[in-house]
C-alpha positions as CSV (number, residue, x, y, z in Angstrom):
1,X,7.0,-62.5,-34.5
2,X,10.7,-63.3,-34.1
3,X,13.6,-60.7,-34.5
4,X,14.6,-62.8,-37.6
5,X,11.4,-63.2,-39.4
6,X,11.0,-58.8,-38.5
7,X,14.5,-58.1,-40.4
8,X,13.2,-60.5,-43.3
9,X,9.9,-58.1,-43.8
10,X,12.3,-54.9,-43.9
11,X,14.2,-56.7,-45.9
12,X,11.7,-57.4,-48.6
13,X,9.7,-54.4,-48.2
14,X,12.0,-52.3,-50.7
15,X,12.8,-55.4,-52.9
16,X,8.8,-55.9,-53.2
17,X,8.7,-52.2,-54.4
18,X,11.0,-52.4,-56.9
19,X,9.4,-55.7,-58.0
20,X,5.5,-53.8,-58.4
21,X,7.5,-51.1,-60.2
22,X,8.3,-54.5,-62.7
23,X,4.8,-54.6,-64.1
24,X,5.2,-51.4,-65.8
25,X,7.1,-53.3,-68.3
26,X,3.6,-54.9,-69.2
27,X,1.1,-52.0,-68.9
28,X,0.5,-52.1,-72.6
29,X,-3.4,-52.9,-73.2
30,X,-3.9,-56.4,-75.2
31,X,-4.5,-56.6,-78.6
32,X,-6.8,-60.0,-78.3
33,X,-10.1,-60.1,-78.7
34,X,-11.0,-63.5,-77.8
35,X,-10.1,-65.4,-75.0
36,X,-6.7,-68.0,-75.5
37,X,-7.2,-69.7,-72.0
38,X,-9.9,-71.4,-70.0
39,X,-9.9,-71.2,-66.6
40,X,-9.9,-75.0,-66.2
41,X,-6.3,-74.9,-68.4
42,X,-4.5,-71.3,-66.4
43,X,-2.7,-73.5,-64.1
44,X,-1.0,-75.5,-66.9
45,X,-1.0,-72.9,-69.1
46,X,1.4,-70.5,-67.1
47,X,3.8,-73.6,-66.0
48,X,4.3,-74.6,-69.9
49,X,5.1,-71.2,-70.8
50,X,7.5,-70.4,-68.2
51,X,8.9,-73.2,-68.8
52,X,9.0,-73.7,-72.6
53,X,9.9,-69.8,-73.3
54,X,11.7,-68.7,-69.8
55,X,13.3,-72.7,-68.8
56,X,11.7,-71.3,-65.6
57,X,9.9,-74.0,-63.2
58,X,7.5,-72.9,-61.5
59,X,4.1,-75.2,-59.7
60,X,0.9,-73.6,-60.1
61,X,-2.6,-74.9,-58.5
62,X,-6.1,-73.7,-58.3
63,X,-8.4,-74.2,-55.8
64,X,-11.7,-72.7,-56.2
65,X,-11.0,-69.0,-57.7
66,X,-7.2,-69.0,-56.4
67,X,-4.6,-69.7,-58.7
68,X,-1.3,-70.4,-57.0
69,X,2.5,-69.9,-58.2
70,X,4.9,-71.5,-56.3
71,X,8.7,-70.0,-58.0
72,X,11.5,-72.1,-55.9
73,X,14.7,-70.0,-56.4
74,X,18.2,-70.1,-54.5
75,X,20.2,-67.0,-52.5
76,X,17.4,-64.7,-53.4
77,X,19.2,-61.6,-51.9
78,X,23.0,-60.6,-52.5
79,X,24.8,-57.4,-50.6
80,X,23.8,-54.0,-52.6
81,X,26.9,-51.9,-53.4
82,X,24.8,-48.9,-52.2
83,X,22.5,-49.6,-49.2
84,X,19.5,-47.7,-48.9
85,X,19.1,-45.6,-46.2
86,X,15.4,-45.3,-44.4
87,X,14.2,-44.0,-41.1
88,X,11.5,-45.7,-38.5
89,X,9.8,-43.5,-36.1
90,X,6.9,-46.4,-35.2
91,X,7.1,-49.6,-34.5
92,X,4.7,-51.9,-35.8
93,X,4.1,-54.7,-33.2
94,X,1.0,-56.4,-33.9
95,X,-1.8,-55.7,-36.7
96,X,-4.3,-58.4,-36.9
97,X,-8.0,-58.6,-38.6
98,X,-10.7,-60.8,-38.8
99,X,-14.3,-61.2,-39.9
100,X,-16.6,-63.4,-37.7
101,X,-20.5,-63.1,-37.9
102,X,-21.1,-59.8,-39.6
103,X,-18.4,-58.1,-36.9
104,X,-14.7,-56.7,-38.7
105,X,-12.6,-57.2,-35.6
106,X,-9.2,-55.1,-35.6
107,X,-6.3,-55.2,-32.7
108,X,-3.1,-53.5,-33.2
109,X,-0.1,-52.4,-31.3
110,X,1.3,-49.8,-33.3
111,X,3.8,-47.4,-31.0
112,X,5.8,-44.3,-31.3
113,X,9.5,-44.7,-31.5
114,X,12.9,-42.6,-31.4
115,X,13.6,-41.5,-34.7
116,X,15.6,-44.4,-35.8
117,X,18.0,-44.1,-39.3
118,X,18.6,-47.7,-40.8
119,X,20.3,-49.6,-44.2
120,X,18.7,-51.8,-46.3
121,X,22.1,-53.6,-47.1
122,X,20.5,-56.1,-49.7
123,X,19.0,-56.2,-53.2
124,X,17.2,-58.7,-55.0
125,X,20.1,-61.3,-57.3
126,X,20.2,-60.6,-60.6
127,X,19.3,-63.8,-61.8
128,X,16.2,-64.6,-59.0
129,X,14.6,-60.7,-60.4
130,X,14.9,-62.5,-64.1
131,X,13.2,-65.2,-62.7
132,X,10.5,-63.3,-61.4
133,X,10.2,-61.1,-64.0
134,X,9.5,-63.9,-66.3
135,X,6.6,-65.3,-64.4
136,X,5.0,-61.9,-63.8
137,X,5.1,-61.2,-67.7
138,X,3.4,-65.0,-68.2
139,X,1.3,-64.4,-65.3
140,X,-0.4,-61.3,-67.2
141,X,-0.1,-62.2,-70.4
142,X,-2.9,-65.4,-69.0
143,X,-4.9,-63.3,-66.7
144,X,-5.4,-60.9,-69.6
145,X,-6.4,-63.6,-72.1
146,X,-8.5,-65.8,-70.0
147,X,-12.0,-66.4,-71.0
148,X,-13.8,-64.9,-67.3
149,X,-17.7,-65.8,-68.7
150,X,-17.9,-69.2,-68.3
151,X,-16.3,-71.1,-65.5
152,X,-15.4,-68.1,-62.8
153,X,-11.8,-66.8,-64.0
154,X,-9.9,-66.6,-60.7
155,X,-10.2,-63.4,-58.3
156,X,-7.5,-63.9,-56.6
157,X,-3.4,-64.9,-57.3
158,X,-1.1,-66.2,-54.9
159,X,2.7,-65.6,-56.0
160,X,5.2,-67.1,-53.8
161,X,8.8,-66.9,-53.8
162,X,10.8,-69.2,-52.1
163,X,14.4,-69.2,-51.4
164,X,14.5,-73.4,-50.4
165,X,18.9,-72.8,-49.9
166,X,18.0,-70.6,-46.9
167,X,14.4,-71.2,-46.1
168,X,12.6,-67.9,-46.4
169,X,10.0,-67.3,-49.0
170,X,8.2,-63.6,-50.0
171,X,4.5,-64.5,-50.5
172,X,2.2,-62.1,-52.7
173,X,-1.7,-62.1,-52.8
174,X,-3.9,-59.6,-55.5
175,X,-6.9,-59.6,-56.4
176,X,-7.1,-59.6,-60.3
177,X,-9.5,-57.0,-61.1
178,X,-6.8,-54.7,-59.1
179,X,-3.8,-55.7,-62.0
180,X,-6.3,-54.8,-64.7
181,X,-6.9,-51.4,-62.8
182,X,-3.2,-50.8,-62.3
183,X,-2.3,-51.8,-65.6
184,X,-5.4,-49.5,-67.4
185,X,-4.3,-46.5,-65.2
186,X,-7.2,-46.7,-63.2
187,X,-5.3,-46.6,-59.7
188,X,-1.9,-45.4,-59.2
189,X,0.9,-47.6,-58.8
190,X,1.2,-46.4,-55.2
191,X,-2.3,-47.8,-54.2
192,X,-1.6,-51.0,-56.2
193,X,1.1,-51.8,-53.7
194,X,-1.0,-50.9,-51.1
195,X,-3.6,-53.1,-52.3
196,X,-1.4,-55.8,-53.0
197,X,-0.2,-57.7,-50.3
198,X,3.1,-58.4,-49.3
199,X,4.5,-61.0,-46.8
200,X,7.3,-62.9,-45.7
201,X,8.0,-66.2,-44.4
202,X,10.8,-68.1,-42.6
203,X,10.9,-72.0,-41.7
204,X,12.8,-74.5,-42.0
205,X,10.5,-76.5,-43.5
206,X,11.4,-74.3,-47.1
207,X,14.6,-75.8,-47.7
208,X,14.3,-78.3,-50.2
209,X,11.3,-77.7,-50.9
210,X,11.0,-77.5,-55.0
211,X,7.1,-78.3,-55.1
212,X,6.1,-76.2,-52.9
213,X,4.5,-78.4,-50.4
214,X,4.5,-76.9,-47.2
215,X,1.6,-74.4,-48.5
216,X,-1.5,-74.2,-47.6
217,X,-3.2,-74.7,-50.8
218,X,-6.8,-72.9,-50.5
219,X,-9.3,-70.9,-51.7
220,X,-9.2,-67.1,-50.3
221,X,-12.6,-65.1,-49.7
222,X,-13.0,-61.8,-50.0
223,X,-13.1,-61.4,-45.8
224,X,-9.5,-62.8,-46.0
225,X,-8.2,-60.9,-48.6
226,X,-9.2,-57.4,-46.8
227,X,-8.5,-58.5,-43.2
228,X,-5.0,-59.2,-45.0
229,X,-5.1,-55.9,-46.8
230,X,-6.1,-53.9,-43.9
231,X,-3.3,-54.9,-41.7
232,X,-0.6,-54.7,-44.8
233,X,-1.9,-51.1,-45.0
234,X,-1.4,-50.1,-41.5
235,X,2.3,-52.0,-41.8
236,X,3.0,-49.8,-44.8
237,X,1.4,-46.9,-43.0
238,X,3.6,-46.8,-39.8
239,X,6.9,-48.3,-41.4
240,X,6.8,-46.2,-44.1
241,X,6.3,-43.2,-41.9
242,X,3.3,-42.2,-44.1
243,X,1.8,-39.9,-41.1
244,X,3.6,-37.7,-39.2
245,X,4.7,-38.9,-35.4
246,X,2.0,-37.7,-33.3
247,X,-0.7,-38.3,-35.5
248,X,-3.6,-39.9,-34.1
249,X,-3.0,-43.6,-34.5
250,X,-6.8,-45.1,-33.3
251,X,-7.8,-42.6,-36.2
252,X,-5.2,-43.2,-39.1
253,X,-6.2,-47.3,-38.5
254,X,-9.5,-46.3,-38.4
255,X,-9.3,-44.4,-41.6
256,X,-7.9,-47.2,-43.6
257,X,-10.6,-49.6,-42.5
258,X,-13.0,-47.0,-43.6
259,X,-11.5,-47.0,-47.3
260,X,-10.3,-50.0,-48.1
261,X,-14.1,-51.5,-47.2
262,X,-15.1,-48.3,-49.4
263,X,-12.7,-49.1,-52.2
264,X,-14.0,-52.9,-53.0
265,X,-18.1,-51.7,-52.1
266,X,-17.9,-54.4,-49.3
267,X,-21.2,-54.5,-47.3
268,X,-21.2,-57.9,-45.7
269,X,-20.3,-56.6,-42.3
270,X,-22.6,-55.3,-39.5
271,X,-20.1,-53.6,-37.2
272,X,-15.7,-52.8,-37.3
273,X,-14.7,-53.6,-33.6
274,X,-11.2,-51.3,-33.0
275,X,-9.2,-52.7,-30.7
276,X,-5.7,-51.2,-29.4
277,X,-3.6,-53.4,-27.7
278,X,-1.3,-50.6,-26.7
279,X,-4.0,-48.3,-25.0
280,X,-6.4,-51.2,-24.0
281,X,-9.0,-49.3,-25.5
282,X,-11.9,-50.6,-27.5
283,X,-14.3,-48.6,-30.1
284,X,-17.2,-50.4,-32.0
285,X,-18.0,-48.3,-35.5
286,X,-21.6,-49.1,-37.1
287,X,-21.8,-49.9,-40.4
288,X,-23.6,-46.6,-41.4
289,X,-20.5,-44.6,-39.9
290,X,-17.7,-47.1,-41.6
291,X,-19.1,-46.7,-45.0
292,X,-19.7,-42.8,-44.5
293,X,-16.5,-42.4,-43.1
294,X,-17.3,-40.4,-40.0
295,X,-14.1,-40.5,-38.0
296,X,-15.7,-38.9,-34.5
């Protein structure tokens, strides 16, 4: 990862916080009764209300049980008049899963640093946040009235939002039963941005780019989703300094593996392979052990 594209994750990693805190504003449990959508009609659905009721254009596409919300904006991020101050003490330097055959393969290169105090000199503008505040109010409003028994309501939701002026874009993938859960009170809205996953994105190819075409439009499994997860949770881990420095860092990734396979009931996996790019060392967990969450 370039030095650029590692500011524009800090960058966005206090911004995406304040944007989850957002959804509060819609918490409230729906009055319907019977579904007002079809999955067939979500896509169109949410681009005529943003734009009919928020003059907001947005392009939305499913594939399979993915709905996708591109949101092109403009100088997403102006200088904060009080920058918030944050401290590092690990570096996060690679975090990378994938599912192949039954095997959960894991390698990370997550380090101990100097104490390091840093800004966040930037805040979400004004106008962008009312942007995406309107789309994340249609966006539930649809999930929440959306008949799910007859064609397969969509799992998962991919919001991305682009800045096409400067060519960076924050990307956010949920899985929908996750919103409901937040929303109900189920899970706490600290576990709901853990689950959630947060990205960012800088080419050049952005700029200009008011349909969203440079996505890769597709249909995410469930392997994806928690590979994705699984490394956004040991970003947010590390970053966020959520262990203390010597902790044991093969065990804390180890840990997370353990629950968020837990947390979803996943079973299609034989084996999590542990790999720690750092160390060079390897560990291969049994199933039996992962789902018990034996950490010796």
């Amino acid at each position: 990862m370039t030095k650029s594209n590692l500011s524009l994750r800090k960058l966005a990693l206090p911004v995406l916080s304040s944007l989850c805190a957002l959804l509060l504003l819609f918490t409230g449990c729906s009055s319907s009764t019977s579904p007002t959508y079809f999955t067939k009609d979500i896509a169109v659905a949410i681009q005529n209300i943003c734009k009919n009721e928020y003059d907001v254009d947005v392009e939305t596409k499913l594939v399979g049980q993915t709905l996708w919300i591109y949101l092109p904006v403009e100088n997403m991020f102006t200088k904060s008049d009080k920058p918030e101050k944050y401290s590092e003490i690990f570096a996060v330097d690679y975090a990378q899963g994938e599912f192949k055959e039954g095997l959960f393969k894991m390698e990370y290169l997550v380090r101990p640093i100097p104490e390091t105090m840093r800004q966040q000199g930037y805040k979400y503008d004004k106008a962008v946040s009312e942007k995406v505040n309107s789309v994340w109010k249609v966006l539930r409003r649809v999930i929440f009235s959306t008949d799910h028994s007859k064609d397969g309501a969509p799992k998962f939701f991919y919001m991305v939002t682009a800045d096409i002026k400067n060519g960076f874009e924050i990307q956010e993938l949920f899985y929908s039963l996750d919103l409901k859960k937040v929303s109900y009170g189920f899970i706490s809205w600290s576990e709901y941005q853990h689950r959630s996953i947060q990205e960012t994105k800088l080419s050049p190819f952005i700029i200009g780019d008011n349909k969203g075409l440079h996505l890769d439009y597709r249909d995410i499994s469930m392997e994806e989703f928690l590979s994705r997860q699984i490394s956004h949770r040991i970003k947010l881990k590390f970053q966020k300094a959520e262990v203390e420095k010597n902790a044991d860092i093969d065990k804390e990734i180890y840990k997370i593996i353990a629950h968020t396979l837990k947390i979803y009931k996943f079973n299609g996996f034989t084996a999590v392979e542990l790999s720690n790019l750092l160390t060079r060392d390897k560990a291969i967990l049994n199933k039996a052990d992962v789902l018990a969450g034996i950490t010796n």
